[in-house]
C-alpha angles and dihedrals in degrees: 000000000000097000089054093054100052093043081047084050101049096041091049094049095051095037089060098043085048095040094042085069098047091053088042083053098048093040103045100022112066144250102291084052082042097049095042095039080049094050091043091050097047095042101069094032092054094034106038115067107197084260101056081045098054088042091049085045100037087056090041094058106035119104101270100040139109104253088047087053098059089042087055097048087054097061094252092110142044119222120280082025125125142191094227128100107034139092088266097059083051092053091042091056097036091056084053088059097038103050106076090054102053092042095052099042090044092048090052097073096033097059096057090054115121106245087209098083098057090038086052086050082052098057097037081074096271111136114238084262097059090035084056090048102038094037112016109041105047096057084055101051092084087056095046098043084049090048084049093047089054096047094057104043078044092057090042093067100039113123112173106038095062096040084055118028093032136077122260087257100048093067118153132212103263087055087054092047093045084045087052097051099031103042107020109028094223107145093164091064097034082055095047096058097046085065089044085059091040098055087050087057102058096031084066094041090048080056102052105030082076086066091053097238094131094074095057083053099046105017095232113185095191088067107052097117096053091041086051094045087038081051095046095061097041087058093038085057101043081047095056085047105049087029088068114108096241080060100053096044091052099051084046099062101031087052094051092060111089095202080046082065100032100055095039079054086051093047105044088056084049096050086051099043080053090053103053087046087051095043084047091047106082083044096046090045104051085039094054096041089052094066093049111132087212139063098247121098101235133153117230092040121236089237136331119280149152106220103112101055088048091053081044089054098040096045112091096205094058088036094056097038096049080052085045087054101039090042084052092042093043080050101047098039088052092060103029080062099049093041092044089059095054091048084043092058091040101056095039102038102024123109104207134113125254090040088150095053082050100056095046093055093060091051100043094093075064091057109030123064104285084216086065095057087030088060087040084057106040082057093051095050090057101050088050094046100242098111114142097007133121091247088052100049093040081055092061092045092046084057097049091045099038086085091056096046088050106047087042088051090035091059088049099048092048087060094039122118109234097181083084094058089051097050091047079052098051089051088053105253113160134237085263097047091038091053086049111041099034109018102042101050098049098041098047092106092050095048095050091045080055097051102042084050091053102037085050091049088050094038089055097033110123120154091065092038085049088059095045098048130113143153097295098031121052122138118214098269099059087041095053091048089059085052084059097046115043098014125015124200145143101267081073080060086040093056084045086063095048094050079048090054093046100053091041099059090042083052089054104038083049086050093049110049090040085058085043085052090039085057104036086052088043108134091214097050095046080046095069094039089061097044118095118246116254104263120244112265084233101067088045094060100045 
């Protein structure tokens, strides 16, 4: 336990010092920083499953790697050293992971903040670094703290990370639960520490939900009394801090020094440049070792082949399991559409009480450690006889999608026009011809947007898949961690390409048909279908 609580500690802290760049970037300096910091972010969190991450990581750092060059040119390492394994390359991958996350949900509550206020600070006679700190800051700590929250309960529930990137005696608690259930057979014991690490979870949620961090995190509009007292007492807290008169004095001296301005302005840029090449290395890596001629796993590759994709495509065990994953994501993206519409009706249109309380209960498996729900599951299945089949391992996916479908449907339904539906209604359409004549239509990016998130979720699941596997079912993540773990080869690096490739054509074809929708809604365009054309001098005349 200890040992998962200080890796959760040091991801989150970095995470936060890394992440906190990235959200002052989107939200100061302009579209063109916004639109490059997005697409740097969502590359690696829609391309790079945790295992094409580990395999891109655990090259990187080896000894001979790319990443434990520079350090020992630098003077860090000594030669025949490497960076894996050790708690620092576990930190290193986990931050990866963690920083689209915190930066998203962070910038989510800074971008709505009202400019006035620091501007106001500015003209009362506060410099731009006491208006940031008085006016600025302070609106954004619910949505840090939240982004924090998540990262830790995040960290908690990480497998393969820590099995492959730590050392033997920094073992955390999901390695001991999927040793429990894998090598020993002990489900009484696996059972008994995942509610060890659940009761640490909510231990920390029932704490911070009194300072009213939760609704920044679930947006629950029940609770908007206690998130804007909870509010209230973090600022008056930060107030009292940065109020104090050492405070002042300092702010006052750093921000009268112009170098003081010019070289945090240089480093910031830096930091962030940094940050997009660190958020581009686990992708640039596992592409590059795919297309290595030899059988070593080495970045840069000794020369370009194909070899490996061709040994991925003529190998019936990575064949069958790659079938075994597409048949359960086409399964569990089906439903998790179908049931997140129907979430998605419920909590927009729906008129019940607890709605809140509804809506953070679909998207816990996002929150909680998905290995808490994954060993629930795995139990479940057993007892219903559905253990290591295609329907027991599509129910846990469903589970873990099922989030995505319904904040992507949510967001549609929420812009969506129902005095169509009730016009349809009053001509007497029914509920069928209405779904598909109305809903249907208007909500089909959405939907796809739905279904590529949750076939990609179920494609790249491992932990559960990891449970309910067996000899004759394995999907290819869990194939491809046994390729990291008894023989590593290329063709691993290989199926990291394929789930690339993947994510990356499911990233285009949702680009493009919400810009085909962008321009079919356009108002000019519907603009010049609806004007008359202008009429023939001819018939004027006549």
């Amino acid at each position: 336990m200890k040992n998962s609580l200080v890796l959760a500690a040091y991801a989150t802290l970095y995470t936060t010092i890394l992440g906190l760049f990235l959200v002052y970037a989107m939200d100061r300096w302009g579209k063109k920083w916004q639109i490059a910091i997005s697409i740097s972010l969502l590359i690696p969190l829609v391309t790079n499953g945790e295992l094409v991450r580990v395999l891109a990581w655990m090259i990187g750092l080896s000894p001979t790697g790319p990443i434990t060059a520079v350090a020992r040119f630098f003077g860090f390492l000594h030669a025949g050293e490497g960076l894996a394994p050790s708690l620092g390359a576990v930190v290193l991958g986990l931050v990866h992971i963690l920083l689209p996350f915190f930066v998203f949900v962070v910038y989510s509550t800074t971008r709505g903040a009202d400019a006035r206020i620091e501007k106001a600070a500015v003209l009362m006679g506060g410099n731009k670094l006491q208006a940031f700190l008085y006016a600025a800051l302070p609106a954004a700590i619910p949505g840090i703290l939240a982004g924090m929250l998540l990262a830790f309960m995040m960290t908690l529930g990480y497998y393969a990370t820590p099995a492959l990137l730590g050392n033997p005696q920094d073992t955390v608690l999901p390695v001991l639960i999927a040793n429990q259930i894998k090598l020993l057979g002990d489900y009484g014991q696996a059972a008994a520490l995942g509610m060890l690490l659940l009761g640490v979870i909510l231990l920390f949620i029932l704490a911070l939900n009194k300072l009213g961090v939760m609704q920044s995190l679930y947006g629950d509009p029940s609770s908007k009394d206690n998130g804007k007292a909870g509010q209230s007492r973090m600022s008056n807290y930060w107030c009292s801090l940065v109020c104090s008169t050492p405070v002042q004095r300092v702010t006052a001296v750093v921000s009268g020094f112009k170098a003081f301005r010019w070289t945090s302005y240089a480093l910031a840029r830096l930091v962030v440049l940094l940050l997009l090449l660190f958020l581009a290395v686990p992708l640039i890596i596992s592409l590059g070792a795919s297309f290595t001629p030899t059988e070593l796993l080495t970045f840069p590759p000794q020369g370009i082949s194909l070899r490996w994709y061709e040994t991925f495509f003529s190998d019936p065990v990575w064949t069958s399991s790659a079938l075994n994953s597409l048949i359960i994501a086409l399964m569990s993206a089906v439903v998790s559409v179908v049931f997140g519409a129907l979430a998605a009706a419920a909590l927009t249109r729906g008129r019940f009480k607890r709605k809140g309380a509804l809506f953070a209960l679909l998207i816990a498996p996002l929150v909680i450690p998905w290995i808490v729900p994954a060993l629930g599951l795995y139990f479940e299945s057993v007892s219903l006889g559905v253990a290591f089949t295609y329907t027991g391992i599509s129910i846990g996916h469903v589970v873990l999608a099922l989030p995505y479908s319904t904040l992507v449907l949510s967001t549609a339904l929420r812009g969506f026009d129902w005095r169509l539906d009730l016009a349809a209604r009053m001509s007497g359409a029914s509920l069928g011809r209405r779904i598909v004549d109305i809903y249907i239509p208007l909500l089909r990016p959405a939907m796809l947007s739905a279904f590529l998130f949750s076939f990609l979720t179920s494609f790249t699941e491992f932990v559960f898949a990891f449970f309910m596997s067996d000899v004759h079912l394995k999907t290819l993540p869990v194939q491809m961690w046994e390729g990291l773990t008894f023989n590593v080869t290329p063709t691993v690096a290989a199926a990291g390409g394929i789930f690339t490739a993947l994510a990356l054509v499911a990233m285009i074809i949702v680009g493009a048909w919400q810009y085909m929708a962008t321009r079919r809604l356009s108002p000019k365009k519907n603009l010049r279908r609806v004007t008359a054309p202008p009429q023939d001098s001819s018939v004027l005349s006549s």
